[in-house]
C-alpha positions as CSV (number, residue, x, y, z in Angstrom):
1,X,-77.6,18.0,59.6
2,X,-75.4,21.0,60.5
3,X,-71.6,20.3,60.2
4,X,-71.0,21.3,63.7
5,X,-73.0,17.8,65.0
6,X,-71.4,16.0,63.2
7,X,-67.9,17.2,64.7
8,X,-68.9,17.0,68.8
9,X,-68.7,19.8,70.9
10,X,-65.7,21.6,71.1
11,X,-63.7,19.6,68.2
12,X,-61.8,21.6,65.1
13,X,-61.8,18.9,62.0
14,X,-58.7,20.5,61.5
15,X,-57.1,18.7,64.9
16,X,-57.8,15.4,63.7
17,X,-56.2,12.5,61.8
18,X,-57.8,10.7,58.6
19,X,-58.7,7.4,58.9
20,X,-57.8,4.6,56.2
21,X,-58.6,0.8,55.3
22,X,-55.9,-1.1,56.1
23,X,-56.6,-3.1,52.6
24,X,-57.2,-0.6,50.3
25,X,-56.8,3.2,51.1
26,X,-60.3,3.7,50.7
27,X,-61.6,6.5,53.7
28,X,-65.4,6.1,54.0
29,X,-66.8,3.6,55.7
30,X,-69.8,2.4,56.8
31,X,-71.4,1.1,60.7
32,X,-72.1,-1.9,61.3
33,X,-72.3,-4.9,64.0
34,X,-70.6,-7.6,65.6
35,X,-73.4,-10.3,67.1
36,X,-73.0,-12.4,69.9
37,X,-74.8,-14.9,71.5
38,X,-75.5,-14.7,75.4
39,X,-76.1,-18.4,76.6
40,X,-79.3,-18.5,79.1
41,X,-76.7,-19.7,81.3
42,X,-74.7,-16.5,81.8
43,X,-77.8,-14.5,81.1
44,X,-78.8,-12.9,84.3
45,X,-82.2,-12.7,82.5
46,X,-82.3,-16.8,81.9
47,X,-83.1,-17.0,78.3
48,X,-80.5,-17.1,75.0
49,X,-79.9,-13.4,73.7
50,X,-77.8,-11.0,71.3
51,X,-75.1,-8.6,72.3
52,X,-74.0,-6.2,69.6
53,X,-71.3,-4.4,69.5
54,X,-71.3,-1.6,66.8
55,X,-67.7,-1.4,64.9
56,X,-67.0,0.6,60.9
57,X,-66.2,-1.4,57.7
58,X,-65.0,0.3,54.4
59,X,-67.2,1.1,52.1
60,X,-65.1,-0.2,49.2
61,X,-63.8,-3.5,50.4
62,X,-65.8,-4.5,53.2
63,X,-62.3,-5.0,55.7
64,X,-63.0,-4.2,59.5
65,X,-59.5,-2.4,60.6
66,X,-57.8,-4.0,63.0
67,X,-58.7,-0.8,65.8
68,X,-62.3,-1.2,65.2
69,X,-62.2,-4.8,66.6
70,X,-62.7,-4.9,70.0
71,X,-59.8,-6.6,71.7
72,X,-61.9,-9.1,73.3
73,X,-62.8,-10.4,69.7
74,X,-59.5,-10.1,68.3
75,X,-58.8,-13.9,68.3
76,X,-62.3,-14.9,68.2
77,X,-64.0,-13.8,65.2
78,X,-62.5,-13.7,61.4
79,X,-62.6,-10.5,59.3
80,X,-63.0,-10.5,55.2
């Protein structure tokens, strides 16, 4: 994949900020998901379902960072 992708239109890597794991310093991390249930009853389809919701965790320690947790699930869900 060329370098430029990866960056977005119109971005210079040298503009931007690294980010860290709040737990251990570590800065690569990897995607994954929060899951959710959808009751039938709030489903506008009328069955039981899954809502993800994509967020990053580190690579080394497994923590979510507090800004990748959506603020709806910030009392709802516990992180590693």
């Amino acid at each position: 994949m060329n370098q430029n992708q990866l960056r977005g239109p119109g971005v210079d890597v040298k503009q931007t900020s690294e980010v860290k794991c709040e737990k251990c310093d570590n800065v690569t991390f990897n995607q994954g998901v929060f899951l959710r249930k959808v009751s039938a009853l709030v489903n506008p389809e009328g069955r039981d379902a899954y809502l993800p919701i994509p967020t990053f965790y580190c690579t080394s320690c497994g923590n979510v960072n507090e800004e990748f947790v959506p603020a709806e699930l910030k009392n709802k869900i516990q992180l590693v």
